[in-house]
C-alpha positions in Angstrom: -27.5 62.3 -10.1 -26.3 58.8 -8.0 -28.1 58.1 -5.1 -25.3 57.1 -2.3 -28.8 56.7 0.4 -28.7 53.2 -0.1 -25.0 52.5 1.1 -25.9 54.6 4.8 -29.8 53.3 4.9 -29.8 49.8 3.6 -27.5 46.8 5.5 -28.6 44.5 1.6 -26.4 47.3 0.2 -23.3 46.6 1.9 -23.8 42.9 1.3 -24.0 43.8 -2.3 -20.8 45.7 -2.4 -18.9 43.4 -0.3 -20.5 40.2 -2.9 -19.6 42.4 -6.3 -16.2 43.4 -5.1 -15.8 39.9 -4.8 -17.2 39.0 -8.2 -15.5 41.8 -10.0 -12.0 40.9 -8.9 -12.5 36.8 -10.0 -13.8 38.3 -12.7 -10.9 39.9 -13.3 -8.4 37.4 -12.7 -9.2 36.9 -16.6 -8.3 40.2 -18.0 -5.6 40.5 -16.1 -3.9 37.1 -17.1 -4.3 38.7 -20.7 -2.6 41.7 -19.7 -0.3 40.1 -17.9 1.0 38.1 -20.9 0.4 40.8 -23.2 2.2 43.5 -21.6 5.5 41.2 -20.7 5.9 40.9 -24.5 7.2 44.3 -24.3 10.5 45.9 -23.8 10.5 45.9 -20.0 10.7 50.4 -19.6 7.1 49.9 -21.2 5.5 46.9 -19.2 3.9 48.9 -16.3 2.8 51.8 -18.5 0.9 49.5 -20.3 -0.6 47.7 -17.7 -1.4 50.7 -16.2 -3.1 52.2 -19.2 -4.5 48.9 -20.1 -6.4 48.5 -16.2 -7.2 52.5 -16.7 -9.1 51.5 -19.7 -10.6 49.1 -18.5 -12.5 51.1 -15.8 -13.1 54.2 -17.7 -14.7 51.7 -20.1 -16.8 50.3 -16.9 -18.1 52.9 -15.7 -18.5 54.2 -18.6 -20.8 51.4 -19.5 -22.4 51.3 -16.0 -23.4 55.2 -17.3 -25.3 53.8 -19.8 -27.3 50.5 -18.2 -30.2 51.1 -19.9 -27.9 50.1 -23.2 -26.5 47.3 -21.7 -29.3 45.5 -20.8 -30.4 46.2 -24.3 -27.6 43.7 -25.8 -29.3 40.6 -24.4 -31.8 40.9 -26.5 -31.8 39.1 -29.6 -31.1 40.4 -32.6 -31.5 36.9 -35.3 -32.0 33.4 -34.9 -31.1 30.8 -37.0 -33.8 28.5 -35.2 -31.5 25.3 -34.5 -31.9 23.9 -31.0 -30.0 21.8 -28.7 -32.1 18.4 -27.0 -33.9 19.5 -24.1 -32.1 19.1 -20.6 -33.6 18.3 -17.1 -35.2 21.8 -16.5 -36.7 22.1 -20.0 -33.9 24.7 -21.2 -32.4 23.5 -24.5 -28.7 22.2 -24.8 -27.6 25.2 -26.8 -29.6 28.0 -28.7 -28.9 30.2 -32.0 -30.8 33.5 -31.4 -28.1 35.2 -30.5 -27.9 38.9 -29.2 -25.4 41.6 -29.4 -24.0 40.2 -25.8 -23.4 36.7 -27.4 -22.0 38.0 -30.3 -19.2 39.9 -28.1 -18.6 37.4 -26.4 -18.0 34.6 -29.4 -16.0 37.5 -30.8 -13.8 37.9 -27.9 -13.6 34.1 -27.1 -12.6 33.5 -30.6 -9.8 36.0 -30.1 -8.6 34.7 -26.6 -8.3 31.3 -28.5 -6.6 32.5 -31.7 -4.3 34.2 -29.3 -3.3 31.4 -26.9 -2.8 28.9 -29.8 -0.1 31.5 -31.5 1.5 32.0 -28.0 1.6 28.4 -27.6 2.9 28.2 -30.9 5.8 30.4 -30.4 7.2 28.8 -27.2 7.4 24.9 -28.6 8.5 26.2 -32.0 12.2 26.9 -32.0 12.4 28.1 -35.7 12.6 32.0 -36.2 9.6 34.1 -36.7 8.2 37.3 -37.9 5.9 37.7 -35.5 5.5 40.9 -33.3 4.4 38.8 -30.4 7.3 36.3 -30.2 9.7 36.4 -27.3 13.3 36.5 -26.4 13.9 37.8 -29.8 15.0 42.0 -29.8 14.0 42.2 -33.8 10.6 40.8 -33.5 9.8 42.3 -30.1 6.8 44.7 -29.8 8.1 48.1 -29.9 4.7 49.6 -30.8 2.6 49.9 -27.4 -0.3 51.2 -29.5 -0.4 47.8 -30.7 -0.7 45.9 -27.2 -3.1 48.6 -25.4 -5.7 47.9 -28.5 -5.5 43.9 -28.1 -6.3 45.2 -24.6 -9.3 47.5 -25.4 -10.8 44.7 -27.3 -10.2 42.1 -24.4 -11.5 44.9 -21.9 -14.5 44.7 -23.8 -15.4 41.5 -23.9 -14.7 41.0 -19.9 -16.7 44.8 -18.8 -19.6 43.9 -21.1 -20.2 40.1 -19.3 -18.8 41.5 -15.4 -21.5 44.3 -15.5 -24.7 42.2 -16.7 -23.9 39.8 -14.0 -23.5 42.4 -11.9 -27.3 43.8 -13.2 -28.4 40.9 -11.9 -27.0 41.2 -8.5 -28.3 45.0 -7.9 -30.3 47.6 -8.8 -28.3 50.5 -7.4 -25.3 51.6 -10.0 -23.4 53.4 -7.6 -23.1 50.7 -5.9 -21.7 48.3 -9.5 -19.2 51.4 -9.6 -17.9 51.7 -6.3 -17.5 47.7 -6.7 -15.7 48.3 -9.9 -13.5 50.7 -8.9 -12.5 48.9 -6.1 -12.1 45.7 -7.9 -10.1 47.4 -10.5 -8.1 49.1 -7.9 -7.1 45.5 -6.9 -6.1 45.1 -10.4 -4.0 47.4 -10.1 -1.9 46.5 -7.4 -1.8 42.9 -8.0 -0.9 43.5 -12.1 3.0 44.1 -11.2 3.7 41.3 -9.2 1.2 38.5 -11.0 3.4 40.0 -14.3 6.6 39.8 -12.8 5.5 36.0 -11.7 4.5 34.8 -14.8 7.7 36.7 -16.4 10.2 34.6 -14.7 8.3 31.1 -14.6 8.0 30.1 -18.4 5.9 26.8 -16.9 3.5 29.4 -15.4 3.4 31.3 -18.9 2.1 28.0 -20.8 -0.4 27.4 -17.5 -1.7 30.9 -18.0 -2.0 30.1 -21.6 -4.1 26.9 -21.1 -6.4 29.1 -18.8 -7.0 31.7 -21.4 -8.0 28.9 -24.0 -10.4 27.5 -21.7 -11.7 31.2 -20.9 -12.3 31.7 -24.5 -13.9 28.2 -25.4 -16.3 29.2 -22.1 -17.2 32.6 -23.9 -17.6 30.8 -27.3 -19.9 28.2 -24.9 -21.5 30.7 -23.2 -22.6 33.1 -26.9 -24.2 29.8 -28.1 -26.7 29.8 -24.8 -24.6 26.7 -23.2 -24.0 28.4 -19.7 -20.9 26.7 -17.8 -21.2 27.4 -13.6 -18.2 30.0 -13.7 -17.4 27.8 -9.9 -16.4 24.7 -12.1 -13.7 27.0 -14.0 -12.3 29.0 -11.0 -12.1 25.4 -9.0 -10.1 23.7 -12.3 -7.8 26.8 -12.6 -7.0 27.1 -8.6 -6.5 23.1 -8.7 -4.1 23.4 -12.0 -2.1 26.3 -9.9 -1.9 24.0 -7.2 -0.5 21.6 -8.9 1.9 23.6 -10.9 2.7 25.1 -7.5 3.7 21.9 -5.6 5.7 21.0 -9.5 7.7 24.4 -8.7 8.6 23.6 -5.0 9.0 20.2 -6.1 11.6 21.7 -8.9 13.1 24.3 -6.2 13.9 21.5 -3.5 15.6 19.6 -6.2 17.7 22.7 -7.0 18.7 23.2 -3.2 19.8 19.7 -3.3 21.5 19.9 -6.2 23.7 22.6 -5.1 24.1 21.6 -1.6 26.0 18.2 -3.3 27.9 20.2 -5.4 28.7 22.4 -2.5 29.8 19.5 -0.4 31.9 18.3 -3.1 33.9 21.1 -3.9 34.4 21.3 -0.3 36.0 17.6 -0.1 37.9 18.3 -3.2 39.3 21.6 -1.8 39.9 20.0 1.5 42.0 17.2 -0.3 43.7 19.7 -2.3 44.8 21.1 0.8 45.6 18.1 2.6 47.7 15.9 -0.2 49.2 13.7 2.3 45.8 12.8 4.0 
């Protein structure tokens, strides 16, 4: 049975929650980019279902693995090494290492996948010639009609992000119920925020190719990370809040133009109406 003591006996306890809620949902930020992008590859009746199912999945897969910690922990252990090193840095800890575990094997796995992925996306919107391809858009015979297809590119994504949330979450707690009230909370967040950050991304194609850049450099970090070279997870959230600053200040930049634009026109067509009117003036 979980032990809920700790959340009414124990003030560290709420300071844990409050700090894994936090976690979980930049954390999630990740996953839900993927779904985001994913999902508006649909025909729009099946968008929310599938984020919905997708951000389901992803917490019964949490929890799930929260249920099992013991397991978890288990992955980080190494299973082979192929003995090559990286130069020794300023703390002794070598550059890279090769004895990978079941964790870092997931992870290269799912980076690998994020990267494959971005590069096709990226593909499809600066190649105008037709395509094949289930996941190309703006074209109704190519379109992804089978939502079987985009909830399993989901799983596998889901798995990648639960696995490396919940050992840093290890590391932050011992109590579990604590990780799963902070996961379903965070998830929760998902939730709510997966409609609108889709419906964003859906009508800015600027923000689509953004979103794209972040998922390469999210899967080159998970490549980074299975090889032992551990990248602050600050830097990546500081680059991609700067980037969306910047792309932000490009779309009011773009919007203000637009306003302007049509307030000339506008103006115009009011002259040339008025002298319409007035042929004598």
């Amino acid at each position: 049975m979980f032990d809920f003591t700790p959340l009414f006996t124990d003030p560290t306890a709420w300071a844990a929650l409050v700090t894994l809620v936090v976690m979980e949902v930049v954390l999630g930020i990740d996953n839900l980019i993927f779904i985001s992008i994913l999902s508006n590859k649909l025909p729009p009746e099946h968008r929310q279902r599938t984020r919905r199912i997708g951000i389901g999945l992803a917490l019964i897969m949490r929890l799930g693995l929260l249920a099992t910690i013991g397991w978890i922990v288990g992955l980080t252990a190494p299973v082979f090494d192929l003995g090559v090193q990286g130069a020794t840095g300023a703390h002794g800890e070598p550059g890279f290492e090769t004895a990978f575990s079941w964790r870092d094997l997931i992870l290269i796995a799912g980076g690998l996948f994020l990267i494959w992925k971005a590069t096709k996306e990226i593909h499809h919107a600066t190649d105008v010639r037709p395509s094949s391809d289930l996941l190309e858009k703006n074209k109704k015979d190519v379109v992804i009609n089978n939502v079987g297809s985009a909830i399993f590119q989901i799983i596998l994504l889901d798995l990648v992000f639960s696995i490396d949330s919940i050992l840093t979450a290890v590391g932050m707690t011992d109590h579990v119920v604590i990780m799963m009230i902070a996961v379903v909370i965070a998830v929760l967040v998902m939730l709510l925020a997966s409609d609108p950050l889709a419906n964003f991304i859906d009508k800015n194609p600027t923000v689509v190719m953004l979103a794209l850049g972040f998922l390469l450099m999210i899967g080159a970090v998970l490549i980074a990370d299975g090889f032992g070279v551990h990248v602050p997870k600050g830097y990546i959230y500081a680059a991609m809040a700067f980037s969306a600053l910047v792309e932000g200040l490009n779309m009011l930049s773009r919007n203000a133009s637009a306003r302007k634009a049509a307030a000339e026109k506008a103006h115009l067509d009011a002259l040339n109406a008025k002298e319409t009117a007035e042929p004598g003036v």
